[in-house]
KOLVO-436016 format. One record per residue (C-alpha): residue number from 1; residue in three letters; y, x, z. Coordinates in Angstrom, 2 decimals. Layout:
BEGIN
(NUM; ALA; (Y; X; Z))
...
END
This chain:
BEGIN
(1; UNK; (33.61; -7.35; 37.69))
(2; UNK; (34.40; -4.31; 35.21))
(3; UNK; (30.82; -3.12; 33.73))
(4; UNK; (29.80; -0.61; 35.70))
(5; UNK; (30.53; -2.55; 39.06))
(6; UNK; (28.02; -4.85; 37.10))
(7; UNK; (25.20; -1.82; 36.37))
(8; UNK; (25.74; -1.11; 40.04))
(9; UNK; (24.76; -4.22; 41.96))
(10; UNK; (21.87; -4.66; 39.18))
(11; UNK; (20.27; -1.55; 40.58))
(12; UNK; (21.16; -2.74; 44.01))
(13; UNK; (19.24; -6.03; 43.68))
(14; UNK; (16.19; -3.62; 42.04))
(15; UNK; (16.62; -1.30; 45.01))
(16; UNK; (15.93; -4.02; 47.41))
(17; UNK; (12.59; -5.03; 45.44))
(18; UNK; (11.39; -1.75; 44.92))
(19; UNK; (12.02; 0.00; 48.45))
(20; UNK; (8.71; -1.14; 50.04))
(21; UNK; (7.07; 0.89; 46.96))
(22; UNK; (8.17; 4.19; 49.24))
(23; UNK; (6.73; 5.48; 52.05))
(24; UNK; (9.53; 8.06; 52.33))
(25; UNK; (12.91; 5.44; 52.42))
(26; UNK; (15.36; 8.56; 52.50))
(27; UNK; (14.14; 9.82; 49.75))
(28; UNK; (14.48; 6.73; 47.65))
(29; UNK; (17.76; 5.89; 48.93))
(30; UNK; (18.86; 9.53; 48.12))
(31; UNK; (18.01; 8.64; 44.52))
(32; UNK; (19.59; 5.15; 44.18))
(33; UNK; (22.75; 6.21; 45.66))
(34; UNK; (22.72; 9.48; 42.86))
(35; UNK; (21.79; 7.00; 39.95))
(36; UNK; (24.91; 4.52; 41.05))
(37; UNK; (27.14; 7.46; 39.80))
(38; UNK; (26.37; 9.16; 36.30))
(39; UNK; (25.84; 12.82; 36.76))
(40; UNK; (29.79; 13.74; 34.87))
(41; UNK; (31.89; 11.99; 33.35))
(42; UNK; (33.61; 13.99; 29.88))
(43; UNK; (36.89; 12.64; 28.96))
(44; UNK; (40.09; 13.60; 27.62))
(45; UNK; (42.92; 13.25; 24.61))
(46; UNK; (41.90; 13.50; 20.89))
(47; UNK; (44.53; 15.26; 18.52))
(48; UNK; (44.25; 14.10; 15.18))
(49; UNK; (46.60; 14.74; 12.02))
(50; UNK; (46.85; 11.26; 10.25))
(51; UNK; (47.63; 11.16; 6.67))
(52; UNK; (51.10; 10.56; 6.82))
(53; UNK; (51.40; 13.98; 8.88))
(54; UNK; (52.18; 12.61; 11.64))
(55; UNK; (49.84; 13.30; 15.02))
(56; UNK; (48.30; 10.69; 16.72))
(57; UNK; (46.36; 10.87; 19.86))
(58; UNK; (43.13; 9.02; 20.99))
(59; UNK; (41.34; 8.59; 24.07))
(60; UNK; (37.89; 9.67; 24.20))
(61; UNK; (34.34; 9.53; 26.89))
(62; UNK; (31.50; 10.65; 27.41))
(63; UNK; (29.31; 9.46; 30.67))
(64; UNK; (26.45; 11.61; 31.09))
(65; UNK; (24.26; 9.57; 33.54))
(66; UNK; (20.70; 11.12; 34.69))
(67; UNK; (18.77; 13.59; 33.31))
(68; UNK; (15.66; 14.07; 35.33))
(69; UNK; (13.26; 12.47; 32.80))
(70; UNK; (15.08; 14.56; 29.90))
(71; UNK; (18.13; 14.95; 28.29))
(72; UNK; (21.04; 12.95; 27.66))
(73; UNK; (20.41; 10.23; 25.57))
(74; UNK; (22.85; 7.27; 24.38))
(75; UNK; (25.32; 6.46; 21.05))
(76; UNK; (28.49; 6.89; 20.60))
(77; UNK; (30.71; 3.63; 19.33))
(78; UNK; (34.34; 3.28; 18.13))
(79; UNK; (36.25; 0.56; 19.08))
(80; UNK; (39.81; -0.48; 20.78))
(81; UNK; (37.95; -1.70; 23.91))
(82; UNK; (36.24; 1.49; 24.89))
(83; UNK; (36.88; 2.25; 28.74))
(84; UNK; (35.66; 4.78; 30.79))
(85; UNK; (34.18; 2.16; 32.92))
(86; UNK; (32.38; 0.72; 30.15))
(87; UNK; (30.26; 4.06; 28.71))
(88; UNK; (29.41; 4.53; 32.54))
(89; UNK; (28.03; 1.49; 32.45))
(90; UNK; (26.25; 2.12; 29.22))
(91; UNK; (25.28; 5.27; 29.94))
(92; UNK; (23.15; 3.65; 32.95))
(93; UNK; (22.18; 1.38; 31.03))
(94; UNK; (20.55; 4.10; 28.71))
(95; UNK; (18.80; 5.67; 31.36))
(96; UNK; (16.81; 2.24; 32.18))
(97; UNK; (16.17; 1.26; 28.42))
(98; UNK; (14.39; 5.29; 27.78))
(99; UNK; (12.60; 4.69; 30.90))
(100; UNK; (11.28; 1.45; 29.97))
(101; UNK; (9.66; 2.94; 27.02))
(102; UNK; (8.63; 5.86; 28.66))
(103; UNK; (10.66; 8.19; 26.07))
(104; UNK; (11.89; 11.89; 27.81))
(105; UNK; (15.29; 11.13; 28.00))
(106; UNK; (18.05; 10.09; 30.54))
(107; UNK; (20.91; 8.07; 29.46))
(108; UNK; (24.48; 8.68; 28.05))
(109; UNK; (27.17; 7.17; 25.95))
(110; UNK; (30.40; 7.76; 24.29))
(111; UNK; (33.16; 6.33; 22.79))
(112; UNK; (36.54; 6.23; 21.20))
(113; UNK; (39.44; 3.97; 21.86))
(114; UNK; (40.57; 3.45; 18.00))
(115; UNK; (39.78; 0.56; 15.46))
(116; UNK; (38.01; 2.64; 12.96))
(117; UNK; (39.26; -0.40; 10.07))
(118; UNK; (42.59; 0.91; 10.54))
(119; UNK; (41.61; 4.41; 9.47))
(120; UNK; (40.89; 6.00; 6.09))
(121; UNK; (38.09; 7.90; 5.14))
(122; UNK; (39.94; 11.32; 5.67))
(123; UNK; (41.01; 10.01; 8.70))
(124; UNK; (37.94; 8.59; 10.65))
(125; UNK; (36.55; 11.85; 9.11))
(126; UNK; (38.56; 14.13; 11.09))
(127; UNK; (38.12; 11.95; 14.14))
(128; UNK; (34.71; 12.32; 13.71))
(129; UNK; (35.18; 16.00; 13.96))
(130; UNK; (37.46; 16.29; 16.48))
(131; UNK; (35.29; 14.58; 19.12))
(132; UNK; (31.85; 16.57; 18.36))
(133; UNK; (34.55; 19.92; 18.73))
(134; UNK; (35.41; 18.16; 22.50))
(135; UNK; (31.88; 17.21; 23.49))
(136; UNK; (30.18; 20.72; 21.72))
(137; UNK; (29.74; 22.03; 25.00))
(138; UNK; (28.37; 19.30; 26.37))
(139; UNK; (25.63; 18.55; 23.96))
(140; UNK; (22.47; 19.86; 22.39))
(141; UNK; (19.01; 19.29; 21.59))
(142; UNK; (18.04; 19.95; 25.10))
(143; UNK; (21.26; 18.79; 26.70))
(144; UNK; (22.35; 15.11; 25.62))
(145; UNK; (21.60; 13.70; 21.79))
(146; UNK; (24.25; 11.68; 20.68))
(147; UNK; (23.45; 9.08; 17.98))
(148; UNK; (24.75; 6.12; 15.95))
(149; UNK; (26.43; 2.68; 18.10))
(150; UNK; (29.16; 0.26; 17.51))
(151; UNK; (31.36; 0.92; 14.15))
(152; UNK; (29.30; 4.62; 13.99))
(153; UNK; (27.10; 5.81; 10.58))
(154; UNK; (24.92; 8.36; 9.85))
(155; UNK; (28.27; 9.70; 7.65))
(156; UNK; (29.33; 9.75; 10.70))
(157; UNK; (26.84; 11.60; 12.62))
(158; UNK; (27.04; 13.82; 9.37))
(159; UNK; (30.03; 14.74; 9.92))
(160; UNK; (29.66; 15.71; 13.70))
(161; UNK; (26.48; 17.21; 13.12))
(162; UNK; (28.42; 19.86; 10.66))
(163; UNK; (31.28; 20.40; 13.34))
(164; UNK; (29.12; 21.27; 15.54))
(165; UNK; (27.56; 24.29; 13.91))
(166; UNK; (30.18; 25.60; 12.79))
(167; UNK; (31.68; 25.55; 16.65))
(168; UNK; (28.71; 27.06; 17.70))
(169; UNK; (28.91; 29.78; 14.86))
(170; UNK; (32.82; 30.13; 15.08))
(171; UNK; (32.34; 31.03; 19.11))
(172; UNK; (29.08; 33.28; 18.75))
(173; UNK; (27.25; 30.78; 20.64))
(174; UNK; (23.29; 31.47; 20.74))
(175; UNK; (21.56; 28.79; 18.76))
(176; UNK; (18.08; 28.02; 20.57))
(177; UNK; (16.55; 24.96; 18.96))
(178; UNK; (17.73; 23.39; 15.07))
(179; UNK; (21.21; 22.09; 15.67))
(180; UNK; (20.26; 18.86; 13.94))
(181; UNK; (18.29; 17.54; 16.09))
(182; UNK; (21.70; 17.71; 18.37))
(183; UNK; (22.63; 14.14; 16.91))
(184; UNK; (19.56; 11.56; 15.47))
(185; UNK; (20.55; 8.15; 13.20))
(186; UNK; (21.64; 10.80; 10.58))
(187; UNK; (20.87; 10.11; 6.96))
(188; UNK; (17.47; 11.56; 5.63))
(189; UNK; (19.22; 14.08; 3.80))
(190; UNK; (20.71; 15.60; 6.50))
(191; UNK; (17.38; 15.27; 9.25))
(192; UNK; (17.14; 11.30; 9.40))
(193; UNK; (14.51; 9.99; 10.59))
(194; UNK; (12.35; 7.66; 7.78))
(195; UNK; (11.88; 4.03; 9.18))
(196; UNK; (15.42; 4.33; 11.41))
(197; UNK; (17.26; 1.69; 9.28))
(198; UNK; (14.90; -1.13; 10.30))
(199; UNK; (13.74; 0.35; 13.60))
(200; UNK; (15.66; -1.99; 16.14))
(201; UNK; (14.60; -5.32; 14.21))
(202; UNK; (10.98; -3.85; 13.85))
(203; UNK; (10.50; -3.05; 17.15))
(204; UNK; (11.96; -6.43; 18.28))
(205; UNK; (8.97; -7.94; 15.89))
(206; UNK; (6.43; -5.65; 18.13))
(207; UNK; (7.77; -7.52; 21.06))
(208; UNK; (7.49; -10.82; 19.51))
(209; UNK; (3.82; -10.26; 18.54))
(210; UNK; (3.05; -9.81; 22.18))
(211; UNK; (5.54; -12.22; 23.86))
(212; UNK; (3.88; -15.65; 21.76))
(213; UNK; (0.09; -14.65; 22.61))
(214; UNK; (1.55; -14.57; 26.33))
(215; UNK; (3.55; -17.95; 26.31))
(216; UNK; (0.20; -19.62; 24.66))
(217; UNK; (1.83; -19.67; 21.24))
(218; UNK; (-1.04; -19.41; 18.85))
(219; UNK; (0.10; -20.84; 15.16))
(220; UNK; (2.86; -18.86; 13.63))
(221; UNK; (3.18; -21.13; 10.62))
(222; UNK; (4.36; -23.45; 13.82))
(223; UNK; (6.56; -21.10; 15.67))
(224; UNK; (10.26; -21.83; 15.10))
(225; UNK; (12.85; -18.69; 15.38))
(226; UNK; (16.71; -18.89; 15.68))
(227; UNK; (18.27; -15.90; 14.99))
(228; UNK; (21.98; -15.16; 15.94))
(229; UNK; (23.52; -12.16; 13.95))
(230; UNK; (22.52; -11.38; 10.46))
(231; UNK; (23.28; -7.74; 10.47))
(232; UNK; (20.76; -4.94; 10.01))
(233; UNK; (18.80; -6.01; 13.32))
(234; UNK; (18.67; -9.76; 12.53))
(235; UNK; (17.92; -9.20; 8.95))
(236; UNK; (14.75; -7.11; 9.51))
(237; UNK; (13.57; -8.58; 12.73))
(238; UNK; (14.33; -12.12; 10.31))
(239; UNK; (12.05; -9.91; 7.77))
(240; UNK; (9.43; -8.90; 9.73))
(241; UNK; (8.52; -12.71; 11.23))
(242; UNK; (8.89; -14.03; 8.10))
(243; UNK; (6.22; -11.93; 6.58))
(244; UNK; (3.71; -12.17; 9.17))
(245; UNK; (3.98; -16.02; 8.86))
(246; UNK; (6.57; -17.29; 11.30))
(247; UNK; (8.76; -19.91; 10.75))
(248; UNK; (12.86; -18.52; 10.84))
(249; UNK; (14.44; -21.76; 10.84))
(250; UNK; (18.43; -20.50; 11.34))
(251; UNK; (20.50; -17.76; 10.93))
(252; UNK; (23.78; -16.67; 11.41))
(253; UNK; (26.88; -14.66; 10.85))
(254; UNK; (30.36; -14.41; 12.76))
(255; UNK; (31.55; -17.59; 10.71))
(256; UNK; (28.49; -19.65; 11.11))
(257; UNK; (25.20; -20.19; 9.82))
(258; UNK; (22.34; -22.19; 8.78))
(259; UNK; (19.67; -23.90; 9.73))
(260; UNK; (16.31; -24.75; 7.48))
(261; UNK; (14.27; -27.15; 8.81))
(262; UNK; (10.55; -25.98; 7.02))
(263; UNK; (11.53; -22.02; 7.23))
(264; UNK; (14.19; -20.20; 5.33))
(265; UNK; (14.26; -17.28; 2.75))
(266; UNK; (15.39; -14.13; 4.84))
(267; UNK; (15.64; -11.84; 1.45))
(268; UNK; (16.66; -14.26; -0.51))
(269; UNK; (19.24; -15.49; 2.20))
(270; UNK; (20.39; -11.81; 2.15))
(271; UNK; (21.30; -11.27; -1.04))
(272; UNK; (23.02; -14.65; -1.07))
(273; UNK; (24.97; -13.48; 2.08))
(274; UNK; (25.95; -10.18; -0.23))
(275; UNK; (26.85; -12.25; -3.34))
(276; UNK; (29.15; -14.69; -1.77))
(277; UNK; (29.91; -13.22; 1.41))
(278; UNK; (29.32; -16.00; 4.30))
(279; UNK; (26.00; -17.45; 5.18))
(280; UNK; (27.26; -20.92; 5.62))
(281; UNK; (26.83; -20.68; 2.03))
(282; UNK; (23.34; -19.84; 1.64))
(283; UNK; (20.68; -22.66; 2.14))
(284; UNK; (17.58; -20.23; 0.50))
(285; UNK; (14.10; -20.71; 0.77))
(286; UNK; (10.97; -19.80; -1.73))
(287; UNK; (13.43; -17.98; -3.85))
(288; UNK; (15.83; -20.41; -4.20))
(289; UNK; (19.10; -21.47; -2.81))
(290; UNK; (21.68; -24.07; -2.27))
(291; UNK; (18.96; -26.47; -0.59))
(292; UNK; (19.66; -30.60; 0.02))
(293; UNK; (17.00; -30.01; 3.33))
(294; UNK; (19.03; -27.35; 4.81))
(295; UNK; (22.69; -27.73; 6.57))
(296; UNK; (25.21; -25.60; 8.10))
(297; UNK; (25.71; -24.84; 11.44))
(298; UNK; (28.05; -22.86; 14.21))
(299; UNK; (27.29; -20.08; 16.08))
(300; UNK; (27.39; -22.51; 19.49))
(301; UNK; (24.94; -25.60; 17.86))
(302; UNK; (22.57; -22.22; 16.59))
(303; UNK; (22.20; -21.22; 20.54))
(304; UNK; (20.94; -24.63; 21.13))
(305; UNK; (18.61; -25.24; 19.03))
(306; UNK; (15.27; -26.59; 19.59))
(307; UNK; (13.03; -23.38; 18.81))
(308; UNK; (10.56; -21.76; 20.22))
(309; UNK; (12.19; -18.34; 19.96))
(310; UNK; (15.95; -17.68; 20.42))
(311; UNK; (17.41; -14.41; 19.08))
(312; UNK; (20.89; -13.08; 20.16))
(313; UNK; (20.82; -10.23; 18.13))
(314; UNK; (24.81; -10.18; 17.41))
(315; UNK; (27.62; -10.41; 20.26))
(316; UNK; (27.68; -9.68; 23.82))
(317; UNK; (28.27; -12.32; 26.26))
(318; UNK; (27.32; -15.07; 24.05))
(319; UNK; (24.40; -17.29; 26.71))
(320; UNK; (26.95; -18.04; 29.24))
(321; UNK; (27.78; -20.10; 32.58))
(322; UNK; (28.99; -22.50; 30.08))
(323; UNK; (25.73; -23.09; 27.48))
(324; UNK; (22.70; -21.98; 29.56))
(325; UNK; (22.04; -25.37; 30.81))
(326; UNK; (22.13; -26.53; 27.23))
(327; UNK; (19.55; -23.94; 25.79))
(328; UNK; (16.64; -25.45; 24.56))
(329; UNK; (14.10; -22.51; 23.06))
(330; UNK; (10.92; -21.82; 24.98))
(331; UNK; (11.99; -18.02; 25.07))
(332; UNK; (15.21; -15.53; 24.33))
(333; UNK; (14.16; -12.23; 22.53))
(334; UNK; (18.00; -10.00; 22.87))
(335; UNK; (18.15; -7.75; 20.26))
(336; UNK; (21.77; -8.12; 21.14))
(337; UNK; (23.28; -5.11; 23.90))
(338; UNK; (24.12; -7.55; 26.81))
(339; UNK; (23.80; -11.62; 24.76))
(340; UNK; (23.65; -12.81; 28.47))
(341; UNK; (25.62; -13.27; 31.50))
(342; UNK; (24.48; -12.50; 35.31))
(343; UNK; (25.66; -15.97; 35.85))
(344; UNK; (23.42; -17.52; 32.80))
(345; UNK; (20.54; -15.38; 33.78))
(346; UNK; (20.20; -16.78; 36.48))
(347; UNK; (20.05; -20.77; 35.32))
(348; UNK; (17.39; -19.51; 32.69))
(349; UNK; (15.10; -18.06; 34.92))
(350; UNK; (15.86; -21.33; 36.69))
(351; UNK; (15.09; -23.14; 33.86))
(352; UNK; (11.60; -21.13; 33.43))
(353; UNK; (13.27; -19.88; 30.33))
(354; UNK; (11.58; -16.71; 29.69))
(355; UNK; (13.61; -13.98; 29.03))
(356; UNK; (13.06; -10.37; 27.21))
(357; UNK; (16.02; -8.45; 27.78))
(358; UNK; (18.07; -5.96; 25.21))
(359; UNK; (17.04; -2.80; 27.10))
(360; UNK; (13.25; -3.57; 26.32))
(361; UNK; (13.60; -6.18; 23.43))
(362; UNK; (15.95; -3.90; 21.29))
(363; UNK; (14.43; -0.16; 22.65))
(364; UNK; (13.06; 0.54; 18.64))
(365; UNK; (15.84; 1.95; 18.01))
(366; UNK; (16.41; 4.66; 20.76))
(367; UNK; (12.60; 4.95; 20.38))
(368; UNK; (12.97; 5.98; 16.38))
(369; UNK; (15.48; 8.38; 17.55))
(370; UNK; (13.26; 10.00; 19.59))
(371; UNK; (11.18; 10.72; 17.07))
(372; UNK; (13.89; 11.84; 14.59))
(373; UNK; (14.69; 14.67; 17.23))
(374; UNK; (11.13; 15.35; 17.23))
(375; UNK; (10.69; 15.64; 13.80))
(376; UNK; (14.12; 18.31; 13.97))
(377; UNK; (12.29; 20.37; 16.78))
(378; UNK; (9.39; 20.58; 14.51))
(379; UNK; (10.64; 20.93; 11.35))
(380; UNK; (7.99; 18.25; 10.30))
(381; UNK; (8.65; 14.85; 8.56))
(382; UNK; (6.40; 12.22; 8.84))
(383; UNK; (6.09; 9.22; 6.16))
(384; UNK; (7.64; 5.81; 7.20))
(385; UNK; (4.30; 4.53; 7.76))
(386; UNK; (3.70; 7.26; 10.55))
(387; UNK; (6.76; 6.56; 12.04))
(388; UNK; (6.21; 2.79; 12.20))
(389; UNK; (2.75; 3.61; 13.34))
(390; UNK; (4.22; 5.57; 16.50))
(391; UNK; (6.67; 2.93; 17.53))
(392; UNK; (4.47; 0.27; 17.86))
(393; UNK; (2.19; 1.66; 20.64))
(394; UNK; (4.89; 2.44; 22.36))
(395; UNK; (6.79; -1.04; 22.25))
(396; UNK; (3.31; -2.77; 23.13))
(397; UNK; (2.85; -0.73; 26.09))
(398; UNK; (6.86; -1.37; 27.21))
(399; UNK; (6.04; -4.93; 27.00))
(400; UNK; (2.77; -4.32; 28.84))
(401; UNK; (3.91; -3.03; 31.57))
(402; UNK; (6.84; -5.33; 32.15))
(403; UNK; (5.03; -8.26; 31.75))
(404; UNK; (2.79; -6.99; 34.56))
(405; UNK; (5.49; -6.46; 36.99))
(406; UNK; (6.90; -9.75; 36.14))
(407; UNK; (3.61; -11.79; 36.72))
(408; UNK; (3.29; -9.18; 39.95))
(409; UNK; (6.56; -9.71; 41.50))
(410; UNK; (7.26; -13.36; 40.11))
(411; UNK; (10.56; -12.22; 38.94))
(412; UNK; (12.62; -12.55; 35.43))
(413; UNK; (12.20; -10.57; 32.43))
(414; UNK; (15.07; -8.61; 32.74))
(415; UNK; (14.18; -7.68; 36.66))
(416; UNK; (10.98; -6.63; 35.83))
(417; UNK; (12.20; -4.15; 33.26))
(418; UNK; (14.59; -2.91; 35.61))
(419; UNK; (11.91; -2.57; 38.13))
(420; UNK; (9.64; -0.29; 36.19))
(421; UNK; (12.12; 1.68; 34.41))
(422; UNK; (14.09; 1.99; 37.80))
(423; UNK; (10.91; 3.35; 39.48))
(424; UNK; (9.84; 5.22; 36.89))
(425; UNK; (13.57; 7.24; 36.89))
(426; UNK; (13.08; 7.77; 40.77))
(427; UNK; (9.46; 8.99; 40.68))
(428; UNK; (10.90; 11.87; 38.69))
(429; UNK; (13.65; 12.23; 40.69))
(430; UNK; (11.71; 12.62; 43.60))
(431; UNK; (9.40; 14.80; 42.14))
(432; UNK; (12.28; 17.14; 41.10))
(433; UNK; (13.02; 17.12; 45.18))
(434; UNK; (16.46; 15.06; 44.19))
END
């Protein structure tokens, strides 16, 4: 099943649980069958001169999927496995996880089929360019807001944020709002958005604060945390916990990882990680490293820990048909886009496994962007601490609400986000008259 065959019979199993919600059935079927398509799909052939002179083309989407709630919303990643069937799905996917926070967007995404390592500078440069020239009329601050995803910067975003002026200057094209707030995850000195960096791992914290009290977890200095992925998102969600006094037992990177047994060292294991470039070689904890208490683990032995909270905050498709019998943690935060398979789901909700899924559990980040487009319209920065101060209300209430629905409707994590941000898309729809 190719991704978007996948997004589609998700929001068929949440049509069937939400359709006794409508008095008016025609109506509501009217909208699921809309949101099973996105709204357009942009796509076409990239012309780029490489350095050797030589012109080399790349294939490049955009899926634009529903905009009643606002506009377009969704990242755009770089990588030899972009499809068009995949940023349909993602785009879809979008839609739910801005719903789910109640943030006035809709859902897009867009990609590049290239492996931006096999570029230089110059040269992912004037890719960069090239697509925000092919989406330019597509996009805007009230149209769809691209932003950072997989292999993507804010250079990046720089870069298309400056193409696209000077399109919209070189064809006389009325400029209604500021043009940077056309693209958010863009560095501060360009519009960024203070707090961004550690938005995702932050706002995974938020949901963590919430999810213990409701699983009868009351001693953080006895709450154990596994953490898959030590990226930006693992690293400050790893932060974050540690700080407020929970205990991150393991960590890991693509090559393996470690496991502490009394809590590790998340800073300390960071710089570590920096200095000699693989975890498996960073036992660190109170400032010190190279512990006799810790050992090393894989990726695979990290999944099964015995913990009380699992983190996927790396791959996709890592909690599979294959391991979900064998996880062991009370509950799986995904800070990870997509950790789990439909198959796996399934055994863990079996299991009584409770599960927060990626569009809620990893939402900080679109939410941050949000307000970086805010602050654009505005022409207003706030301080980090405002920012952080914003997010969290927001992330409570997300977690609020799907918790309700799941106690409600005695269904999984992940259905019961789809089931309010599902309801919440079609409300509007149906307000709009379809």
């Amino acid at each position: 099943m190719d991704p978007h065959q996948q997004a589609i019979a998700q929001l068929e199993q949440v049509a069937c649980l939400l359709k006794d919600q409508y008095q008016d059935s025609k109506k509501f079927q009217a909208a699921i069958k809309q949101l099973k398509t996105p709204d357009r799909v942009i796509k076409g052939e990239l012309k780029v001169t490489m350095d050797d002179g030589l012109i080399q083309k790349f294939k490049a989407f955009r899926s634009q999927h529903n905009n009643a709630r606002g506009p377009y919303k969704g990242g755009i990643r770089f990588h030899p496995g972009v499809t068009e069937a995949e940023v349909m799905a993602l785009s879809t996917w979008m839609t739910w996880k801005c719903a789910v926070t109640n943030i006035p967007y809709g859902g897009s995404k867009g990609g590049i089929t290239v492996d931006p390592k096999k570029l230089s500078e110059a040269e992912l440069q004037r890719l960069s360019r090239a697509y925000a020239e092919f989406l330019a009329d597509h996009i805007g601050p009230w149209v769809d807001v691209p932003a950072p995803d997989v292999n993507t910067t804010p250079q990046i975003m720089a870069w298309m944020v400056d193409a696209y002026e000077k399109h919209l200057l070189a064809n006389n094209q009325p400029i209604q709002a500021n043009p940077l707030a056309t693209f958010t995850g863009k560095p501060l000195g360009l519009g960024g958005s203070a707090g961004r960096e550690e938005a995702t791992g932050l706002g995974g914290f938020f949901i963590l604060e919430k999810l213990v009290k409701k699983l009868g977890l009351n001693r953080k200095q006895d709450i154990t945390i596994a953490i898959q992925g030590f990226g930006n998102v693992g690293y400050w969600f790893a932060h974050h916990a540690d700080q407020a006094g929970y205990k991150v037992v393991a960590v890991s990177d693509s090559k393996g990882g470690v496991y502490v047994e009394n809590g590790l060292d998340p800073a300390e294991t960071l710089r570590c990680k920096q200095k000699r470039g693989q975890l498996k070689d960073c036992l660190c904890a109170d400032g010190k490293c190279n512990l006799i208490n810790g050992r090393v683990i894989t990726n695979k032995e990290l999944l099964e820990l015995e913990v009380d909270i699992l983190v996927p905050a790396a791959l996709e498709n890592v909690i599979t048909l294959d391991n979900a019998a064998k996880i062991r943690a009370k509950a799986i935060l995904e800070l990870a886009n997509g950790p789990t398979t439909p198959e796996a789901d399934q055994i863990l909700f079996d299991k009584g496994v409770t599960l927060v899924p990626d569009v809620l559990a990893n939402a900080g980040g679109v939410t941050t962007s949000y307000f970086e487009w805010v602050q654009n319209l505005q022409g207003y920065y706030w301080t980090k601490e405002e920012v952080i101060s914003k997010l969290q209300p927001l992330m409570e209430d997300a977690f609020a609400q799907m918790w309700q629905m799941k106690e409600n409707k005695q269904v999984s994590g992940r259905m019961a986000t789809y089931m309010t941000a599902v309801k919440r898309v079609v409300d509007t729809m149906i307000l709009r008259g379809i």
